[in-house]
N, C-alpha and C positions, 0 to 999 in steps of 0.2 A: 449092328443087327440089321440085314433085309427087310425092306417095307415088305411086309407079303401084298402080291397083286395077282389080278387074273390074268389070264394068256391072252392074244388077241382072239383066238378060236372060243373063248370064253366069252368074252365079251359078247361078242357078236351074238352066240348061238344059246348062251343062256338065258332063262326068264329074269325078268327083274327080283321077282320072288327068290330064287337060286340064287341072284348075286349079293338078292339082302338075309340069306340065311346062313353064304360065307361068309361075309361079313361078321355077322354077329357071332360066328363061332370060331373065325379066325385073326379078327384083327379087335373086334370091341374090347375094352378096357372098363364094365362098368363100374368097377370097384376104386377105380384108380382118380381122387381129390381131381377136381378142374378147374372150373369158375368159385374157385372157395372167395373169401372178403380180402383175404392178400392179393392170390391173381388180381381182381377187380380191383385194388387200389392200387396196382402195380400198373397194370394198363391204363387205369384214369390217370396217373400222374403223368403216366410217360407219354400219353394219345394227346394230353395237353399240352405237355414240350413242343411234342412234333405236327401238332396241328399250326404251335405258332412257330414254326421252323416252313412248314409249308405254304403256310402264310407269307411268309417275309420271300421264300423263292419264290411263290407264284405271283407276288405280284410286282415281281423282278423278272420272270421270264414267262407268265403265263399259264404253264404249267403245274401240276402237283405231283409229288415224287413218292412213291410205295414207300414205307414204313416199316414195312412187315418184318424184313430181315432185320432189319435195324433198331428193330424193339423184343424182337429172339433174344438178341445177344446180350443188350442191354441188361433184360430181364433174367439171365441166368449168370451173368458177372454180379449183378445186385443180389440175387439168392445166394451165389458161392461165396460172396464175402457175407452177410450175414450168417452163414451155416456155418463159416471159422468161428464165427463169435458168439455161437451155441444156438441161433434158431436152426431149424429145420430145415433142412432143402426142398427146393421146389420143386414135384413133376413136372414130367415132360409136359403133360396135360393143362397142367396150370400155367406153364412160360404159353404153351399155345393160348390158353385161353387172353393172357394178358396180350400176345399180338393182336388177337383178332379185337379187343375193347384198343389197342393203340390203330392200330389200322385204321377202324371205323371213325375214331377220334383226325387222323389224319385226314382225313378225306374230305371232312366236311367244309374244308375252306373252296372248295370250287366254286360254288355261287357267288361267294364272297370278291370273286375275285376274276368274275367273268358277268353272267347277267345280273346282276345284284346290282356291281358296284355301274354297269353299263347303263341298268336303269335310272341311277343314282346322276349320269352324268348327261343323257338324254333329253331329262328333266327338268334336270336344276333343283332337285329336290330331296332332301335328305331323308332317309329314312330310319323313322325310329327303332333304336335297338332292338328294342322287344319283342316287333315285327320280323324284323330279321332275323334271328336267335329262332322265333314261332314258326316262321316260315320254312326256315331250313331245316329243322327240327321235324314240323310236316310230315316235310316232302322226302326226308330219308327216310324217318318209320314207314312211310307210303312204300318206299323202296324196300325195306324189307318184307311187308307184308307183300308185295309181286314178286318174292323173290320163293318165297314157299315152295309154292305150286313146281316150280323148277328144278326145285334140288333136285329132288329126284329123278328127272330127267337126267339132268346135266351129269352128276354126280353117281349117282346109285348104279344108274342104268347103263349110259354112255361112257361112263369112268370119264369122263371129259379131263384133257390136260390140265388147263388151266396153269401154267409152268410158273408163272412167280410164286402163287400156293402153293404147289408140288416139290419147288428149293426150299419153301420154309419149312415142309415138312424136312426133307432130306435135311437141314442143316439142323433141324432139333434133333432125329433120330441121329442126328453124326455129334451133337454137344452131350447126348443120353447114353449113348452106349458105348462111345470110344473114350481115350484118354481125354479128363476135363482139360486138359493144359492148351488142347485145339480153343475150344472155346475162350479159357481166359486169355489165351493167347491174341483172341479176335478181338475181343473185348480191349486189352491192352492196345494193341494197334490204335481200334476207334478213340479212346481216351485221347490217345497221345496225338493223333490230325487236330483231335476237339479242342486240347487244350493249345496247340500250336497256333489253327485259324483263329482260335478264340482270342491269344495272347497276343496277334497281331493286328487283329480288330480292336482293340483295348488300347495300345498305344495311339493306335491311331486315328480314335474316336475324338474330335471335338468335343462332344459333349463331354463325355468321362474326363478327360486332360483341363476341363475348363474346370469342371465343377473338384477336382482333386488340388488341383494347382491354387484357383482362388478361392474356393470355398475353405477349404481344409486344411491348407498350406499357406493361403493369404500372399499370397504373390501378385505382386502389379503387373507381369507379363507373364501370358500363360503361351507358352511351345507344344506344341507336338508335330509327331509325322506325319506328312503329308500323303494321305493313298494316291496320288496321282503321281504314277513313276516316271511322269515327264517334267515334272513340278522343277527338277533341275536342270533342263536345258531352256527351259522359259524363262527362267530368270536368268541365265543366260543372255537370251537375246534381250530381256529388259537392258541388262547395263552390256548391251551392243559388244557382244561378245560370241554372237554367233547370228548365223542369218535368221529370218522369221518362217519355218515353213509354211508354204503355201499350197492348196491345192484348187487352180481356177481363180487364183484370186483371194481365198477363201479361207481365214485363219480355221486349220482342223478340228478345235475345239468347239467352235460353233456347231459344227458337224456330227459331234458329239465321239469323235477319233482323239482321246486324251486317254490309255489306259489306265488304270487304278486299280489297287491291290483288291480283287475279289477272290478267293479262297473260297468262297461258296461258290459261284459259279462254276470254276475248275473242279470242283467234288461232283455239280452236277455234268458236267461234261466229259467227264472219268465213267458214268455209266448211259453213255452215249456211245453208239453204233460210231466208227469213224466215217463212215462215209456219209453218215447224216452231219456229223459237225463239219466235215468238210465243207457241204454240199451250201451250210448254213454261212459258212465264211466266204466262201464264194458270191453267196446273195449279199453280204453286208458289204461287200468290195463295190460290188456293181451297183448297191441299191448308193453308199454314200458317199466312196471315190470317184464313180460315175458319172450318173445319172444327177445326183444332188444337186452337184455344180452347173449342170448341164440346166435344171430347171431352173437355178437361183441366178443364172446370167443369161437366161433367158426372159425373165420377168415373170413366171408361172407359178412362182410360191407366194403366196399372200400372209401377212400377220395382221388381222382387226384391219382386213379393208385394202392395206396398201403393200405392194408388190414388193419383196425383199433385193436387195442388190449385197453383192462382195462383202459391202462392207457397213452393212447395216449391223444393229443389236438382234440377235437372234440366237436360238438353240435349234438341238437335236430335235426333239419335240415338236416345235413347229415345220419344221420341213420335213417330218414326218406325216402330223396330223393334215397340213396343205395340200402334201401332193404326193412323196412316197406310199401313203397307207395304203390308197385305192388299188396301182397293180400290184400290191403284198397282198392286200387282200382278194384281188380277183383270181392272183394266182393257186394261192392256201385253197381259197374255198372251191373254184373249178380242179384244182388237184386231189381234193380231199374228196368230192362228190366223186370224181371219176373212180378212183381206188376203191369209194363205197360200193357204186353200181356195177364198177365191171366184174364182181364175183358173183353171180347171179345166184349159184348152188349154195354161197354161205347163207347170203338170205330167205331164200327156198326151204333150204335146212329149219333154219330157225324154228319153223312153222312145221316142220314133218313130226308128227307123232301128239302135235297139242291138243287135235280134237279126236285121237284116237282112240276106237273104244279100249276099255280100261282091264288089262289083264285079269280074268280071272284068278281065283287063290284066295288064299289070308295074307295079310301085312305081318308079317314078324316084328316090324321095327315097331308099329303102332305106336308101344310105352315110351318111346325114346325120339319118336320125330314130332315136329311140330303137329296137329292136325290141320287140315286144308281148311275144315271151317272158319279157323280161326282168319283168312286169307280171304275167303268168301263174304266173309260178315265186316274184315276188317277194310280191305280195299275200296268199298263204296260210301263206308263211312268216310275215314280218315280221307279219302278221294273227295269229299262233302264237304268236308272240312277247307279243302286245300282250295277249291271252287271259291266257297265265298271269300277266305282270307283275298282269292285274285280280284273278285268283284269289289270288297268292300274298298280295298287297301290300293289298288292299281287300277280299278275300272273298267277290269276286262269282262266282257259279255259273261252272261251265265253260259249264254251256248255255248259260247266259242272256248270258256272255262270247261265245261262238260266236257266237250271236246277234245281236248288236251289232255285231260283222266283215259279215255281211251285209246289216245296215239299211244299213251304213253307205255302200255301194253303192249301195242308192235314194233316200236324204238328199245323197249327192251330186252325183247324177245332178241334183237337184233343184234344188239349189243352182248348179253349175253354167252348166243353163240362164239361172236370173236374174241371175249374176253378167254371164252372155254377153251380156243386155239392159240392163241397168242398173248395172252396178258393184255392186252391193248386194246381199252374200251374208247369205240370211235363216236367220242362224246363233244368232239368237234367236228364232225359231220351231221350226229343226230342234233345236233340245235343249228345247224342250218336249215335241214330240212324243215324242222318246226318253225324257224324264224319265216324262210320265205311261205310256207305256207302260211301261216296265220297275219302277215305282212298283205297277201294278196286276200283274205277275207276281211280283212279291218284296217286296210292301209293308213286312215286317217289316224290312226292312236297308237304310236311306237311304243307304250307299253303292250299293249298285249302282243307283240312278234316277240318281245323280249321277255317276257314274266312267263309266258305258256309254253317258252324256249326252255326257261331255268325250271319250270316244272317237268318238263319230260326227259331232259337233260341230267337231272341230277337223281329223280328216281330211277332212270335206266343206270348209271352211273354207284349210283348206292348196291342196288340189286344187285349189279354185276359183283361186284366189291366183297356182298356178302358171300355169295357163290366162291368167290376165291379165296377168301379168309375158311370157308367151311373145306374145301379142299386139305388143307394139311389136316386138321380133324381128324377127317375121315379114310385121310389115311393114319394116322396114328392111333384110332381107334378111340375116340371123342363123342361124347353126346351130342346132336344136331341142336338140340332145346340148348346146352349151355352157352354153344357160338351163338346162338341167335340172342339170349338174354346178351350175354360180351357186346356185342354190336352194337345191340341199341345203348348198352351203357356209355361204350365208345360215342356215339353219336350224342350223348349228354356233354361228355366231357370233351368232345371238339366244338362242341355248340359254346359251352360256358368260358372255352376256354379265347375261340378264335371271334367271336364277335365283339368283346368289349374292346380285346387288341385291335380289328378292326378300325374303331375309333382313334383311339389313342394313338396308334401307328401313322394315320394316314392322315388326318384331320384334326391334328391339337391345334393349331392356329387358322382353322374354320370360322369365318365368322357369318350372321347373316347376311347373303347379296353374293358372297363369293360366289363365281365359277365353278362351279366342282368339278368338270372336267382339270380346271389347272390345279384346282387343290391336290386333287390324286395323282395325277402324273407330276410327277418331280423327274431331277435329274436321277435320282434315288431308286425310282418306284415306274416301270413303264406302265405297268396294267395292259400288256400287251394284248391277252385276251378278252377284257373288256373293248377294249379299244376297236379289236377286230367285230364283238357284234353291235357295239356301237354303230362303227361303220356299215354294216349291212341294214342294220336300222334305216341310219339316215340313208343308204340306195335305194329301199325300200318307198322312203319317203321323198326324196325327190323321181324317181320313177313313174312314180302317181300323182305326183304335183303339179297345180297348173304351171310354176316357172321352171320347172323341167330338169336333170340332172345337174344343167349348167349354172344352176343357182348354189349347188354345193360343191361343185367338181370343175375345176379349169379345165377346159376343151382338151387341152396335152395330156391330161392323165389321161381323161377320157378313151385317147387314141391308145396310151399306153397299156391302160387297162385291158382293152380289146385284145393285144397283143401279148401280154402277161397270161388273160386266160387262155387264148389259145396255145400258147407252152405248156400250160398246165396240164391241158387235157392232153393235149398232144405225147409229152414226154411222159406223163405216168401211163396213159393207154403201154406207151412202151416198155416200160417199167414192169407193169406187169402180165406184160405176155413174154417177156424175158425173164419171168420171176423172180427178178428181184436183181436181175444180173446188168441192168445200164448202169450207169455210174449216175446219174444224173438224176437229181430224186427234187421235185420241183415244191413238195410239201417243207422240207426243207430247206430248198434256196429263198422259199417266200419268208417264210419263219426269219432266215435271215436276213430279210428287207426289215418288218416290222419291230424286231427285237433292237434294243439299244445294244449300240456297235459295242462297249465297252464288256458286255453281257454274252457276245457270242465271242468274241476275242478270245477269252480266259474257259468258254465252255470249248470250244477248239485246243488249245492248250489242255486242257482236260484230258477229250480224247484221244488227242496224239500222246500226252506222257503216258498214258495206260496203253495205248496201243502197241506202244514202243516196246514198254518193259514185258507187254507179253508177246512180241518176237525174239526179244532178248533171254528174258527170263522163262519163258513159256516151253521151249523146247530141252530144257536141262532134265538132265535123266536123271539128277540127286536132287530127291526128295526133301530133302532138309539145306539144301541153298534157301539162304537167306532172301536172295531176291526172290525166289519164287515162289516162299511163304509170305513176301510180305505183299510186293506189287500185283502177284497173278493171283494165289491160291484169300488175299486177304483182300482185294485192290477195292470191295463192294463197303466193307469197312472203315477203309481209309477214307470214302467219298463219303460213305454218311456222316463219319465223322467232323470232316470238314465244313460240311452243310451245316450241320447241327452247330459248329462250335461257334462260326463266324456269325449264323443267323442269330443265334440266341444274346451274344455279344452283339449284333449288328441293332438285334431289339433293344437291348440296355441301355445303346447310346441314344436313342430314340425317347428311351421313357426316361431318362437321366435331363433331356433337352427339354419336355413338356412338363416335367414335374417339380425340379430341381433346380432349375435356371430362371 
């Protein structure tokens, strides 16, 4: 069945009033079950999956991965096998409502896994769960209550895209009104990557092979397979049977150039642009085939003090944290700012129509939307709330706390907009911005560049979030009050679900005195995006220090860095006045400096197997070839499945190792 939609001569020229009384007489649904107590435990359960599924990839490549499609399907494969076995089937309405409670559940590992844990390592100081949990908990309901006021802009009035909410709707109306066999069909796909990544994370889990072998089987020698698919040319050269490869001198392992079976990574690199993974293997070439070598036989990498040579003990890690990070990071962040500022009319926009006086008429929707009071009354509270939690718990001024309640208003107005074009909320630009400003009013205290970062950061980031979860709604004809209860229930149930894992994942053999920077970063675990505002911290703070930049940065990055940013600016300026048409995309070659090589290797093989199978499979004019039901028309599927199956097994080995062992 056709989503019914306006014309763009509609759009444009009708009142808002007129496009919310088509609405309600064309597409609303009021009769039709939604947020009932299944959706909502259907969503809690599954928003806590893939909260610690986003968890375990984001703090493996930084990032966090949409959910939405991938808790549709879920959610209507688990309804069509319970309705065989005599429950009920689930509306449209109610699979939507359970995405938008897993979504919101997804989401919330971002602080967790950028200012949080950045603060955590700046410090040396751990912070207690129930701060965290409170904190983030906050500052999303904070995001929802700024997100109010907008709907109606964004959504009512503009019909704003928002295209990842726009496929979730089109992929529920296409699981609702066509043959269910599409759906189980998708649903089977995803199973079977999940249980594949999963069953090859499993054998080749240490933990699981130890505790099965000697725990339960009682064997004096416990085997398993090795995820390092070089594992047999090494041994190899142990019993001198082949040569040792070298690069510079330099066993590549050190380097952190030893691939390993990751099957999560490949699923996320499967919905990766190619020319971003390209662009990202090209940076990991240069940043550790390179450059590396160039700095580690030069004398310019330091580990606790003293200079690394060929053939010292060392990792990936530290010739990261030494001396690559600074031009990854000067490049990211001068490329990310540029792409920010050189659209002037997106941010212009932002701001047209918010202090405009207010159409006359009646509200038709009144019964059915949120009211704005409740956004009014709630933002300066809950904004109260998040103030002191920063003063008491982190230090940060009241003003400069104060302060950061109001950026956080025009960062997400900001955000917003792009997310409404493009899916892609630039929540990696807008905590720069807050970082270096709040860095230059309080330089002396690298908590507040970073705590007043993760507060405007993650309520433009929530807000945005909700706006696009409320999109398929509203096109399927959904109550605006039930996504908004969903959301926040979501936001409970990635709260309960991702902060204790948190713990347990990252720091079971914490002790006090430890490093936390090394506790977190493992061979395992980059924390790439902590690690980048980490870094901008400490610039921040040697910047304004009496011993000057060169007391954290060796003179050679320093020069390097210079030169990294001006790439950045230089090649995205171009970037985007060719709209998009240089090949060379420098927010992605940085990404490939700071990302563990092993990490963008397999996200590269990602985008290339998917890219492949849709030149191959993509141009077939029969509909029902297998390749092109399974690699094009499913391929979004097959990646989350993979993600899901290898992280959730990737967590088991984890909590099998801290609890079991």
């Amino acid at each position: 069945m056709a989503i019914p939609q306006l014309t763009e001569d509609q759009i444009r020229t009708w009142t808002r009033e007129q496009k919310d009384r088509w609405w309600l007489e064309k597409v609303y649904r009021g009769s039709m079950p939604q947020l009932t107590l299944r959706s909502a435990l259907t969503g809690f359960i599954l928003g806590g999956a893939l909260s610690a599924t986003n968890l375990y990839i984001g703090a493996k490549t930084g990032w966090t991965l949409g959910v939405g499609l991938t808790s549709v399907i879920l959610a209507f494969a688990t309804f069509k096998l319970l309705s065989s076995l005599g429950a009920k089937d689930m509306t449209i309405l109610e699979n939507n409502a359970s995405q938008s409670v897993a979504t919101a559940a997804g989401y919330m590992t971002g602080p967790l896994i950028s200012g949080i844990a950045a603060y955590m390592m700046v410090t040396n100081t751990v912070m207690p769960w129930w701060q965290m949990m409170l904190f983030n908990v906050v500052l999303s309901i904070l995001g929802v209550l700024v997100a109010f006021p907008m709907k109606r802009r964004f959504i009512n009035d503009e019909q704003a895209p928002f295209p990842e909410g726009a496929a979730c709707g089109v992929v529920l109306d296409t699981l609702y009104s066509s043959d269910a066999n599409v759906g189980i069909f998708k649903a089977k796909v995803l199973a079977f990557a999940a249980l594949l990544a999963g069953g090859l994370k499993f054998i080749t889990g240490e933990s699981y092979q130890t505790f099965l072998q000697a725990k339960v089987l009682g064997l004096s020698t416990v085997r398993w397979i090795s995820e390092h698919l070089d594992g047999w040319y090494y041994d190899l050269v142990a019993n001198k049977a082949a040569p040792m490869p070298l690069i510079s001198g330099i066993d590549p392992r050190k380097l952190g150039l030893s691939p390993t079976l990751d099957l999560a990574m490949f699923g996320a690199g499967g919905l990766m642009n190619i020319r971003y993974a390209v662009n990202m293997f090209l940076g990991m070439i240069a940043a550790y085939v390179i450059a590396a070598p160039i700095a580690i036989n030069n004398g310019w990498v330091f580990k606790q003090g003293v200079a690394l040579t060929a053939d010292a003990a060392f990792k990936q890690r530290d010739v990261l944290t030494s001396w690559l990070l600074w031009p990854g990071v000067a490049m990211l962040v001068c490329a990310s700012m540029t792409a920010f500022f050189a659209k002037p009319k997106l941010i212009i926009k932002a701001f047209t129509g918010v202090f405009s006086k207010k159409q006359a008429g009646s509200d038709p929707l009144a019964h059915i939307e949120v009211p704005l009071w409740i956004s009014w009354v709630g933002i300066p509270l809950v904004g109260a709330v998040g103030v002191i939690m920063a003063h008491e718990w982190f230090q940060v001024r009241w003003d400069l706390g104060a302060l950061a309640i109001l950026l956080t208003i025009v960062l997400t107005l900001i955000a917003a907009n792009a997310t409404a074009a493009t899916s892609i909320t630039p929540t990696g630009s807008l905590s720069k911005i807050t970082q270096f400003t709040f860095g230059v009013l309080d330089p002396k205290h690298a908590p507040t560049n970073l705590m007043t970062a993760t507060i405007t950061t993650e309520v433009a980031s929530n807000a945005s979030n909700l706006l696009m979860d409320i999109k398929p709604g509203y096109m399927l004809g959904g109550k605006p009050r039930h996504q908004v209860w969903g959301h926040i229930i979501g936001i409970i149930a990635g709260a309960c679900a991702s902060t204790p894992l948190f713990y347990v994942l990252f720091m079971p053999k914490y002790k006090a005195g430890d490093n936390l920077a090394d506790t977190l970063i493992t061979d395992t675990f980059s924390f790439t995006a902590a690690v980048q505002w980490k870094g901008i911290s400490e610039f921040i703070g040697g910047l304004t220090g009496d011993a000057g930049l060169t007391a954290i940065i060796h003179p050679s990055a320093l020069s390097v860095m210079a030169v990294a940013a001006f790439i950045g600016v230089l090649f995205e300026l171009v970037r985007t006045f060719t709209k998009g048409k240089f090949p060379f995309a420098p927010v992605a070659f940085a990404l490939g400096v700071v990302l563990p090589p092993d990490s963008t290797f397999w996200m590269f093989l990602g985008a290339v197997f998917f890219w492949f199978c849709g030149k191959v499979f993509g141009k077939s004019s029969n509909s029902n070839s297998l390749g092109k039901r399974v690699f094009v028309e499913t391929h979004e599927p097959i990646c989350a499945g993979l993600i899901a199956g290898a992280a959730l097994i990737g967590i088991g080995d984890i909590l099998v190792g801290a609890f079991l062992l």
